[in-house]
Each structure stands twice: as structure tokens, then as C-alpha cells.
N, CA, C and O of each residue as an XYZ file, in Angstrom:
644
protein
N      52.743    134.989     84.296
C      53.538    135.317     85.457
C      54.567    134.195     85.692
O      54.206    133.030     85.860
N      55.712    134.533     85.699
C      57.228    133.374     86.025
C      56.859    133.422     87.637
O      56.636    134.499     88.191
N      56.827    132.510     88.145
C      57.381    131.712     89.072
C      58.591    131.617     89.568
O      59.393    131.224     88.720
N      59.156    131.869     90.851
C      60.416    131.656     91.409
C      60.927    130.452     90.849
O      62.085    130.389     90.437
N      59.749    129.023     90.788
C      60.695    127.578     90.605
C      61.366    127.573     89.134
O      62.451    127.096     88.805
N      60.232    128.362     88.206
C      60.578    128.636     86.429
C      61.974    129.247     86.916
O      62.884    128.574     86.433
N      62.334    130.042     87.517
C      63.252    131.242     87.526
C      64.569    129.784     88.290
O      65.271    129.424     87.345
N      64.807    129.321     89.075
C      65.650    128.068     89.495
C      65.501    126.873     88.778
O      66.043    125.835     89.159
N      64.666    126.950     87.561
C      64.726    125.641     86.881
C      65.679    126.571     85.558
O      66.576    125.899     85.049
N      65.567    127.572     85.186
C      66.353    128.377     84.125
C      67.531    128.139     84.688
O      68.074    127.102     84.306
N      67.884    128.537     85.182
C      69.360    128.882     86.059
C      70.040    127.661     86.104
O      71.265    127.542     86.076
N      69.198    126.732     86.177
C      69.936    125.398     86.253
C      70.344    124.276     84.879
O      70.837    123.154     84.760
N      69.779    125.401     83.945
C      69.762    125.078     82.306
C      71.166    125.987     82.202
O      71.603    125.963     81.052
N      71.873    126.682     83.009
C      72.693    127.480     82.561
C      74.189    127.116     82.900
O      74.759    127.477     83.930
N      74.805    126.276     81.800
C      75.954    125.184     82.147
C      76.628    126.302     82.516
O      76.272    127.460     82.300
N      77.950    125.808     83.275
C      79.207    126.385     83.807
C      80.230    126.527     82.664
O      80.375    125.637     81.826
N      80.994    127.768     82.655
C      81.969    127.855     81.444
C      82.710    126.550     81.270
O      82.710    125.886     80.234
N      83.376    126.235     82.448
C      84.691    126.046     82.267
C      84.264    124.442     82.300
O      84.960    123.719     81.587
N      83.287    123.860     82.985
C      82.488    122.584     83.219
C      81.303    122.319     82.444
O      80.499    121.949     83.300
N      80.604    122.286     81.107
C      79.443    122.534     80.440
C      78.564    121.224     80.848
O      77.348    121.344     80.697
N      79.025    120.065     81.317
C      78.659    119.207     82.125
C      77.609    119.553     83.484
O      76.648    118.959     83.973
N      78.084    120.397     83.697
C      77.098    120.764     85.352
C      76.993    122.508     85.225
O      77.787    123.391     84.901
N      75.308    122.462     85.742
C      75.271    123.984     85.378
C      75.839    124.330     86.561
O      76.367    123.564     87.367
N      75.636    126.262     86.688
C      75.995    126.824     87.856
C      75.134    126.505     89.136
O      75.719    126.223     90.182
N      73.963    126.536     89.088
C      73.471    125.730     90.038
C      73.425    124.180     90.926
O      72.870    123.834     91.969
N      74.233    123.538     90.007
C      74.351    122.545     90.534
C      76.034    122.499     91.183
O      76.586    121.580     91.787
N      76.508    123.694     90.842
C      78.097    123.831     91.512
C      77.754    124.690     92.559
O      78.708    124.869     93.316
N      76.337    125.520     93.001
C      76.565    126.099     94.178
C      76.897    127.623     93.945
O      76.812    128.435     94.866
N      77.253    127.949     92.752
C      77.972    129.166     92.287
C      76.586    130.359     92.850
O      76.724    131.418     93.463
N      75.103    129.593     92.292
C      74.304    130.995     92.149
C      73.425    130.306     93.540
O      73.034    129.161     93.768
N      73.340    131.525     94.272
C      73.471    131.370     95.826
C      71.625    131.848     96.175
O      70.779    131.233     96.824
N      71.552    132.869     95.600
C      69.747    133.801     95.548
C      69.417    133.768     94.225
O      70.051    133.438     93.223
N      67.955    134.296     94.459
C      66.837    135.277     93.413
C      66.473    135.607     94.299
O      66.138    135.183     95.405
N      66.599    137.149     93.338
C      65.345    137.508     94.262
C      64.356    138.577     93.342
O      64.936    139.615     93.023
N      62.918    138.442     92.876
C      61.891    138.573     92.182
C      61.321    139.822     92.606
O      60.897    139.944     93.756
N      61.268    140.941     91.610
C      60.578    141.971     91.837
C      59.615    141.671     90.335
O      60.027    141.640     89.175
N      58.170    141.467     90.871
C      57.300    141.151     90.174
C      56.775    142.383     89.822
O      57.240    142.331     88.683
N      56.275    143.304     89.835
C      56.164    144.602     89.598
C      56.823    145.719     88.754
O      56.128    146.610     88.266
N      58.327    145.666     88.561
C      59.169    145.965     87.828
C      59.797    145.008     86.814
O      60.768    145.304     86.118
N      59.169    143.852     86.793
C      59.383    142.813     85.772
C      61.068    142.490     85.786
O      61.555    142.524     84.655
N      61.817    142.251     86.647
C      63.235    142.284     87.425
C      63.382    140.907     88.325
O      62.834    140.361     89.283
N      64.572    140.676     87.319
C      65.352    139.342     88.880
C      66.720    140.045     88.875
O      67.301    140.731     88.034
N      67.007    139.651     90.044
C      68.524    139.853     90.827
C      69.010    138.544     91.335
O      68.595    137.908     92.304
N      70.069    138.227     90.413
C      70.448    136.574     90.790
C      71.621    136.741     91.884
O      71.992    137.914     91.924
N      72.446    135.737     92.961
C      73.485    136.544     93.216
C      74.083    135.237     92.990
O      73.555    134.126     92.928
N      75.596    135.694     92.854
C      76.191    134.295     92.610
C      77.678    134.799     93.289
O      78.133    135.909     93.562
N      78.190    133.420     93.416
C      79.415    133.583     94.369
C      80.519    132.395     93.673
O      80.506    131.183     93.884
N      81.328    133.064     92.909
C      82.333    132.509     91.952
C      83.111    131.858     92.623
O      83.332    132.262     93.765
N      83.878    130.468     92.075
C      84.346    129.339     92.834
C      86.047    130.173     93.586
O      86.685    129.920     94.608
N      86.258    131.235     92.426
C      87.312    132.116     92.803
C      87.571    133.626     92.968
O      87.846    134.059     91.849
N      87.589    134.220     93.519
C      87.195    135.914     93.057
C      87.798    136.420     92.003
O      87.296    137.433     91.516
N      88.855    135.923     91.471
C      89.127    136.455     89.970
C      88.688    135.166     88.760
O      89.267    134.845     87.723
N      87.589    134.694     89.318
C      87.755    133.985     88.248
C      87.699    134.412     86.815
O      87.185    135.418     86.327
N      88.234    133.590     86.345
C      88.498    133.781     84.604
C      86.969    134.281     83.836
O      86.792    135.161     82.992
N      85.989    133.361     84.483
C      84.830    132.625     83.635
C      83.579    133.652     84.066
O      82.407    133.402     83.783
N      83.884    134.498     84.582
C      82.944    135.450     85.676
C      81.700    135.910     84.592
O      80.510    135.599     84.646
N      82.395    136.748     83.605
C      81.848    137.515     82.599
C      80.650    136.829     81.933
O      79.445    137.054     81.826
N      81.623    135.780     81.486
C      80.145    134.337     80.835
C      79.726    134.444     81.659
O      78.685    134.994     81.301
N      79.638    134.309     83.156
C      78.419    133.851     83.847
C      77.153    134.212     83.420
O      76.124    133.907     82.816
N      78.113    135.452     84.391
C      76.805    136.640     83.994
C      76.515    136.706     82.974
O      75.367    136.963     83.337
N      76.409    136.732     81.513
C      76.367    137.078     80.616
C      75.522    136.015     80.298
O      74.452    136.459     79.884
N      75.559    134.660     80.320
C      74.697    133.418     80.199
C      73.386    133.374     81.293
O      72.285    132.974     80.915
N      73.625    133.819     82.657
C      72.524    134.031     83.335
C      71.839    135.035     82.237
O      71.164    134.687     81.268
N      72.255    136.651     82.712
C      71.350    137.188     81.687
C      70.051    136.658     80.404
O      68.854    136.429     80.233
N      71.231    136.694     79.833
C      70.401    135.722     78.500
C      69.631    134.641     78.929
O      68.754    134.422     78.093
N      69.582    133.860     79.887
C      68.522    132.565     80.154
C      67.197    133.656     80.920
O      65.982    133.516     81.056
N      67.902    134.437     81.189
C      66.317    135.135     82.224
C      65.571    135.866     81.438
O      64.343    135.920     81.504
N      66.560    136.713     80.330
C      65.704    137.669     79.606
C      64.657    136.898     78.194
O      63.972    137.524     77.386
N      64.860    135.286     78.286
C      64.139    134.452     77.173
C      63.075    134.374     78.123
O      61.971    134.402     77.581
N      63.054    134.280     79.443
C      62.085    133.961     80.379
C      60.798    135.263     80.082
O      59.626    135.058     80.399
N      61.275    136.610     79.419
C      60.216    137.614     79.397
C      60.637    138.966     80.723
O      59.980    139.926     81.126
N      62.443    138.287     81.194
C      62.238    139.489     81.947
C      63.271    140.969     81.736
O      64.498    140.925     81.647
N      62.733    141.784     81.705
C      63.023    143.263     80.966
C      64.449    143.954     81.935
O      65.336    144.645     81.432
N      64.390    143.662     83.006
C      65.957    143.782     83.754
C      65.997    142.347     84.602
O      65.158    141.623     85.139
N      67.634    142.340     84.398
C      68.019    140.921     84.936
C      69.411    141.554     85.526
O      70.254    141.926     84.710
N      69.619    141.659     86.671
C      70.894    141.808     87.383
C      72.084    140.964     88.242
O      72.138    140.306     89.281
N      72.704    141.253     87.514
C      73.413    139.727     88.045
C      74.499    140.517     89.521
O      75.210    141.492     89.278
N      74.439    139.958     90.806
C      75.061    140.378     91.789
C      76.200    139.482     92.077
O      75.883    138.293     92.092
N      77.974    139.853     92.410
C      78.710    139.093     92.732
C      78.840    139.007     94.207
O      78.989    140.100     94.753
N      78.821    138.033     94.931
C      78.994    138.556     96.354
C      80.444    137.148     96.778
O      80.387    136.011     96.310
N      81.484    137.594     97.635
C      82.461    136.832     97.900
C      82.539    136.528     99.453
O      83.639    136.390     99.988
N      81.181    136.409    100.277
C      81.167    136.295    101.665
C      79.582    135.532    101.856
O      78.659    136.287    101.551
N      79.223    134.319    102.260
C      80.853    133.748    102.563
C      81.343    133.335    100.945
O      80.766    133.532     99.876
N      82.655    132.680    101.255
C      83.366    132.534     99.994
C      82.932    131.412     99.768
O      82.588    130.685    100.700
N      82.824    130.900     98.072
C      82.383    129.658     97.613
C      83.255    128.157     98.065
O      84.412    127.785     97.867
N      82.132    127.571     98.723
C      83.121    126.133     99.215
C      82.416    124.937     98.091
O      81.230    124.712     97.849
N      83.304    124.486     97.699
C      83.315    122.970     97.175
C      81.940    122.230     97.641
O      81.223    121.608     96.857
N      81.678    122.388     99.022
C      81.014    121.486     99.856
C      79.348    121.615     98.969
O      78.476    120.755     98.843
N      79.396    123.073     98.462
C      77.494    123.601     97.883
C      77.622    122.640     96.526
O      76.636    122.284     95.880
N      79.048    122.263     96.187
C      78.423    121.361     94.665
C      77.504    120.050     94.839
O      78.108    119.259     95.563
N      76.355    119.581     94.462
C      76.126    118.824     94.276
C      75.839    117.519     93.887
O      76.005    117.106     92.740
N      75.383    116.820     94.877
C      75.525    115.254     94.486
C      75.292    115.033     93.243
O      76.287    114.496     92.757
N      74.381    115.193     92.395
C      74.161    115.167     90.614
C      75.522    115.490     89.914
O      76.200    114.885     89.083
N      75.657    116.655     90.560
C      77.155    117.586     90.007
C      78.227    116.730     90.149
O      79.022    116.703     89.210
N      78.517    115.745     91.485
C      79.549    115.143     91.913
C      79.585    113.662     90.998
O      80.707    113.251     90.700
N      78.556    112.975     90.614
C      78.232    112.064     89.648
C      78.564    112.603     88.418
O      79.269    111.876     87.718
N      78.144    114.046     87.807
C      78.432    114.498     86.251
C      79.854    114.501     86.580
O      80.563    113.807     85.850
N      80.353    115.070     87.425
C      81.906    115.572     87.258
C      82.712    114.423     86.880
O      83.555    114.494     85.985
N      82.418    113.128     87.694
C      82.937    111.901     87.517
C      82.974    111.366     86.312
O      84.005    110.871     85.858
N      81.689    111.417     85.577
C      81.222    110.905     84.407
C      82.254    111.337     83.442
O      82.907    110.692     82.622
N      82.234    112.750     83.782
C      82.840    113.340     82.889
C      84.395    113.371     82.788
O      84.829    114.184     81.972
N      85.352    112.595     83.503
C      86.128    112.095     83.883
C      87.324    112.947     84.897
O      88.492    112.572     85.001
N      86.748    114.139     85.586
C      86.759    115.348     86.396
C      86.746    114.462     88.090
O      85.701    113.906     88.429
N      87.609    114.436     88.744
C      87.420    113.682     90.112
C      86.648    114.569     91.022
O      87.321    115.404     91.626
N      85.237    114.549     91.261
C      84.992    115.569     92.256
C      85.491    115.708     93.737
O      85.378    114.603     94.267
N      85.956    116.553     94.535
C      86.411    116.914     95.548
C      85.529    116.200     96.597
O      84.360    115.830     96.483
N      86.464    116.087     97.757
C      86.114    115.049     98.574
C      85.135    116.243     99.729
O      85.993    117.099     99.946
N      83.961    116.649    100.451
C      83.662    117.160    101.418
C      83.780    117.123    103.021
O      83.630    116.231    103.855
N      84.105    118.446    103.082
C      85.014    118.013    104.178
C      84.650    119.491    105.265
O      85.561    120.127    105.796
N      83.203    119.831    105.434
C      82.888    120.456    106.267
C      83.737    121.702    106.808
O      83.855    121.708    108.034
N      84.180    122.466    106.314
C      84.902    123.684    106.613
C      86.624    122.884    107.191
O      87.723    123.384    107.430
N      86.279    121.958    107.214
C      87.893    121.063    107.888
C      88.964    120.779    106.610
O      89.372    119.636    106.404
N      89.214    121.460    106.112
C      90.306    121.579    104.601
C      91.532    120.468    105.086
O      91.987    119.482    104.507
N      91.831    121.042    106.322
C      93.430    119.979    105.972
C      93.412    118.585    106.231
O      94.414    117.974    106.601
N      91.927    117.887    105.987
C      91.477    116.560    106.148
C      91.819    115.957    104.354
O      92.174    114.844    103.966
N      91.514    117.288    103.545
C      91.532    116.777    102.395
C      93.274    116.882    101.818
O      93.636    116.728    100.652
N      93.738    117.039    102.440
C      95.068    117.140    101.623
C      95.827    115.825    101.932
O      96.829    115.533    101.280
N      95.354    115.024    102.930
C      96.103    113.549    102.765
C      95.016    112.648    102.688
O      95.151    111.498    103.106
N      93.877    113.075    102.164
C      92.819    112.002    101.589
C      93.342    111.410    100.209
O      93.816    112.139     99.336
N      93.247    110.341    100.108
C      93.401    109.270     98.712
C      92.301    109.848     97.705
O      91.111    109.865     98.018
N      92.571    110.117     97.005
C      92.146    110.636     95.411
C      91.529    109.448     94.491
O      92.249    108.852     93.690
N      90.335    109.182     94.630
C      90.231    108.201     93.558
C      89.985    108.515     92.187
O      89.552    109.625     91.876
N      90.235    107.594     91.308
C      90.243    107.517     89.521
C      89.015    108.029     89.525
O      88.280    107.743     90.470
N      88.637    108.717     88.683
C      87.170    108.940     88.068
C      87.476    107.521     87.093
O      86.437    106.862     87.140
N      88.185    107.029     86.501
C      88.183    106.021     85.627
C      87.820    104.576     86.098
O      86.903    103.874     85.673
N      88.649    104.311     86.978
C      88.611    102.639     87.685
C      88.640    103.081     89.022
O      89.713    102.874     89.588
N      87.838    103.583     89.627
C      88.167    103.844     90.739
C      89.323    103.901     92.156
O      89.227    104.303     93.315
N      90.396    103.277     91.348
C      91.678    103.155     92.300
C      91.964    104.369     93.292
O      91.436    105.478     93.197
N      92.561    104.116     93.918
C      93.290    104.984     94.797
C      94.621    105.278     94.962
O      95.138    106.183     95.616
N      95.187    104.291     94.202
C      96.542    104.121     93.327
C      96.468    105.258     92.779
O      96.055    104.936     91.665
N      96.636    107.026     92.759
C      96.944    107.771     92.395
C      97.521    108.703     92.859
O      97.085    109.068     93.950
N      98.757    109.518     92.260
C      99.746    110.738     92.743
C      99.091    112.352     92.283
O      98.147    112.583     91.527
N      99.597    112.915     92.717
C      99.713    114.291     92.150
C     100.539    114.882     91.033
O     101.480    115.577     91.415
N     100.432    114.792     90.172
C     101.602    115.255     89.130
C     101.988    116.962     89.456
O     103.068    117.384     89.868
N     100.335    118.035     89.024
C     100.812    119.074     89.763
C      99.809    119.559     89.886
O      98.808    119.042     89.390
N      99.763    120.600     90.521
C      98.581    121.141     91.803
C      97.882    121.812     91.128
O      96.685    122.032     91.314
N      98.763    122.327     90.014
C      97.585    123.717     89.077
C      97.413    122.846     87.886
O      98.304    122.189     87.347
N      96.032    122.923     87.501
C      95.702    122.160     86.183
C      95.270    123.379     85.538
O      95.393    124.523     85.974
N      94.618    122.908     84.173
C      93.998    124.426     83.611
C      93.431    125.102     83.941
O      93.184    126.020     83.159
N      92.670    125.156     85.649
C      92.090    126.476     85.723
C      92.800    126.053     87.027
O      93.366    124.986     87.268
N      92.587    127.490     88.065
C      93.004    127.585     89.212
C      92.174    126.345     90.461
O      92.614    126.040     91.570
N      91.021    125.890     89.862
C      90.455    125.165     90.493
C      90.161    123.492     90.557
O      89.362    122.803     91.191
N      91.262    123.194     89.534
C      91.909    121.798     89.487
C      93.231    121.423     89.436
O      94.021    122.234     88.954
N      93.615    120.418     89.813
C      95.268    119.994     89.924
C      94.746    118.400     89.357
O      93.803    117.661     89.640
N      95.884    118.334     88.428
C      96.419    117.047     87.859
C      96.920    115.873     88.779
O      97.770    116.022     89.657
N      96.256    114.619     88.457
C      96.833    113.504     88.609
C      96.821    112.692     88.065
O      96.158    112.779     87.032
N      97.506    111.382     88.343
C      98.020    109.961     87.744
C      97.249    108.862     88.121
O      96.844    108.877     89.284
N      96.928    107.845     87.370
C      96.178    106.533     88.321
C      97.246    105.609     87.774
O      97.447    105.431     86.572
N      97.822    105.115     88.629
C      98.548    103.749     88.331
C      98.054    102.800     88.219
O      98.797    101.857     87.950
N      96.704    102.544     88.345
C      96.020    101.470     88.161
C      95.786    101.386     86.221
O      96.318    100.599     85.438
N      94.845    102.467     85.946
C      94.418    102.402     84.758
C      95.404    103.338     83.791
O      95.130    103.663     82.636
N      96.686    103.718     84.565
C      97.680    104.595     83.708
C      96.969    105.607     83.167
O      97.289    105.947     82.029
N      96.037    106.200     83.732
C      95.038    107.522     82.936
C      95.758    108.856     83.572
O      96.121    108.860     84.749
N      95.851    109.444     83.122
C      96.107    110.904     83.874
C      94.477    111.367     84.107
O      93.561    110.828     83.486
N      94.318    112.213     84.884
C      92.909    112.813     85.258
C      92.942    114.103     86.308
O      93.632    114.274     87.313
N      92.228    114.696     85.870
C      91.943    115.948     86.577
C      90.924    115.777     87.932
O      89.936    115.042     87.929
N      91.310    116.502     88.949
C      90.392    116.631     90.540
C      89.862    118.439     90.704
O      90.351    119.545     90.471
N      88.854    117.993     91.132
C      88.019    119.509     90.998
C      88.949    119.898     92.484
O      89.102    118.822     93.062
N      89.483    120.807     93.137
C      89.887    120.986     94.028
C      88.954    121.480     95.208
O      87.960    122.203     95.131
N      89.661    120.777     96.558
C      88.355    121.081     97.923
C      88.472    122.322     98.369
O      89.410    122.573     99.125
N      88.050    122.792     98.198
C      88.079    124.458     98.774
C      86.979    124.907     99.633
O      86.959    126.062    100.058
């Protein structure tokens, strides 16, 4: 018999497309389970950082596959966009990998957004604050490019949403 915690320790083996650094669980993306033990069935729900995101399909498609190694015979993956995914559910582990990984994680900022748009950006590299915006859209819709004048690195910021 799987266990709910087996079933949130899978899920959390299940890296993020676009980030393979931090799974979806540790970005906040997958929100429920919920366990029908009887019909041998999970229903995950998850709430994408964007409603069109690009990366949706993998999700699901990678959840799936981690649940059905688990032994389970339907696995349904639910999208739900209410409330909408905030920055704020990524986690502290997540906010350390992102860094590591040289990804600036977003600053939290309690449903109060326009706190973050004249917050100082630090380096994931040298930590400076010596950094600009080059431009707002990076490769996915959910990062924008910047500069550190300190360590001359360019570097990417997960954006606060």
C-alpha cells in the first residue's frame, strides 16, 4: 500500500522542465493529491507558473510516469489556475538551488508585487547589487536578464509574480 508521504516524496523526484535543478514541488507548481485507494488512482493538481505555459505537457507527462512506477493504474493530472501560481510557494531549498544554479531567485513579497520592481537584484554570482536589467523577457516568460557590474556576469532572475 503507497502512502500519501511515498506519493509527495515521488513528486518531488520530479524535476521541472525548464529548471531540472528544482523539482515541481519544490517550485510550488503541484498544489494537491488526492488518493483513491480503492480504485488504485491519484489525482495530482498542479498550478503552472503561467497558464500557457510552454512546459505544461512534460509536466504532466513526467508526473504521470513517476506515479505509474509507484504501481498506480490511473494517475490524473488536474490543471487548476485559481488561485494563480505566486513565486512566494517556491521554496527555500528551491531558492538556494536556483542560486546555485546561477538563476537569481525572486525576492518575496507577500501578494505586494510593486515592492519588487525597485528592489536591488542581487548576483547569484558575487552577490552584488551592482546590477541592471538588460531585458525583461529572458528565455522563458518567467525570467528577465541581467548584468552584474561587479563580477561582469550576465545572469538570469526567476521573476516575482
Amino acid at each position: 500500500m503507497v502512502k500519501m508521504a511515498h506519493i509527495w516524496q515521488a513528486l518531488n523526484e520530479v524535476a521541472d522542465p525548464e529548471i531540472p535543478v528544482v523539482s515541481l514541488v519544490e517550485m510550488g507548481i503541484v498544489r494537491d493529491v488526492r488518493l483513491d485507494e480503492q480504485a488504485n488512482a491519484v489525482t495530482v493538481v498542479i498550478t503552472p507558473t503561467f497558464s500557457g505555459c510552454p512546459a505544461l505537457h512534460v509536466m504532466r507527462q513526467d508526473i504521470e510516469t513517476r506515479l505509474h512506477t509507484l504501481g498506480f493504474s490511473h494517475v490524473t493530472v488536474e490543471t487548476t489556475l485559481h488561485p494563480p501560481w505566486s513565486s512566494d510557494w517556491i521554496s527555500e531549498e528551491a531558492r538556494v538551488k536556483l542560486k546555485t544554479f546561477g538563476l537569481a531567485p525572486p525576492p518575496r513579497h507577500g501578494g505586494r508585487l510593486e515592492v519588487t520592481f525597485f528592489a536591488p537584484t542581487a548576483c547569484p554570482y558575487c552577490n552584488s547589487t551592482d546590477t541592471r536589467v538588460k531585458n525583461e523577457f529572458g528565455p522563458t516568460l518567467c525570467r528577465a536578464i541581467y548584468y552584474c557590474h561587479a563580477c561582469q556576469q550576465p545572469f538570469e532572475q526567476f521573476k516575482a509574480l
